[in-house]
C-alpha positions as CSV (number, residue, x, y, z in Angstrom):
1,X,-49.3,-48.0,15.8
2,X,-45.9,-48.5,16.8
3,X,-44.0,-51.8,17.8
4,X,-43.8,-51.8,21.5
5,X,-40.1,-52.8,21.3
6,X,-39.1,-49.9,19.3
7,X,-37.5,-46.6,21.0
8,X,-40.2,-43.5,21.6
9,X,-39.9,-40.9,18.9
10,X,-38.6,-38.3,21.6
11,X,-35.8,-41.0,22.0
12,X,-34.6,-41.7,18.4
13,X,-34.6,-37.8,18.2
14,X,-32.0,-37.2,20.7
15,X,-30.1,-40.5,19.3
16,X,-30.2,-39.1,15.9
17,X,-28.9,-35.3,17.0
18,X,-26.0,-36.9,18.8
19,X,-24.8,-38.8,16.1
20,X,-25.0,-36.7,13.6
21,X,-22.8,-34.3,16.0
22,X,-20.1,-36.8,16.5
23,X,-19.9,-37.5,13.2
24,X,-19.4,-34.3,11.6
25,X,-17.3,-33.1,14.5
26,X,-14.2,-34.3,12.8
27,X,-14.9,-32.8,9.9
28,X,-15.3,-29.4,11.2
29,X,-12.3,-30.1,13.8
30,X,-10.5,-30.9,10.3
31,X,-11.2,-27.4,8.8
32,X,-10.2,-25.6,12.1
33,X,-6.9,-26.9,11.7
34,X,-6.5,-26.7,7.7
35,X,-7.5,-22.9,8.6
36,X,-5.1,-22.2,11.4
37,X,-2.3,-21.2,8.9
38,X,-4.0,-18.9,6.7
39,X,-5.5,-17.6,10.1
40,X,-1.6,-17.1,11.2
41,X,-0.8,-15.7,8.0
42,X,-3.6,-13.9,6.3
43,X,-3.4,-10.6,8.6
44,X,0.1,-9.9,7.4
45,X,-1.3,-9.6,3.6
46,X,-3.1,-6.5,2.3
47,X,-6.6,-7.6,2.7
48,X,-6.0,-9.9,4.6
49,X,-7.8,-8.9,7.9
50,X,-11.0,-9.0,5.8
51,X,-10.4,-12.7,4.2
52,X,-9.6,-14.1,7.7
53,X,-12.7,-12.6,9.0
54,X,-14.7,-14.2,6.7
55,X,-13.1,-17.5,7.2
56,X,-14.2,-17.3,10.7
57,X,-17.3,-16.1,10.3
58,X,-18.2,-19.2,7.7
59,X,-16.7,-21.3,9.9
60,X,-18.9,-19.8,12.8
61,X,-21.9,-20.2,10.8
62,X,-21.2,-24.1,10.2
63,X,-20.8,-24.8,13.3
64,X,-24.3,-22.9,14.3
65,X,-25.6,-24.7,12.1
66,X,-24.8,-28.0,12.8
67,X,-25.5,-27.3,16.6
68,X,-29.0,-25.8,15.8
69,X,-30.6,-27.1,13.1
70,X,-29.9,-30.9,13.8
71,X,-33.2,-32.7,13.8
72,X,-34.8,-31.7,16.6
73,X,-37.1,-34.0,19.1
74,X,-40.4,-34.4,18.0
């Protein structure tokens, strides 16, 4: 049994989903922008199409993943 003064698990959840958002944000706002000149660049290179692709696509999948499989409410 649970302190009455303490937040419901459905609460502490969402709290928990939101701040690990906002605190990661940053860092994935940091990447974009490292990213931004090779994304200028790399298409100009042989192979380069291909590389920049993938850079997108793994930064893509970070940011799914950090959307989707935050801790979700119990």
């Amino acid at each position: 049994m649970l302190p009455p003064w303490l937040p419901a698990a459905r609460t502490v959840g969402a709290l928990q989903r939101v701040l690990l958002v906002a605190l990661l944000s940053p860092a994935v706002l940091v990447a974009l922008a490292a990213a931004v000149p090779a994304l200028v660049f790399l298409p100009f290179l042989p192979g380069g199409t291909d590389r920049a692709i993938k850079l997108l696509s793994a930064h893509t999948w970070y940011l799914s993943t950090l959307l989707t499989n935050s801790r979700r409410d119990p």
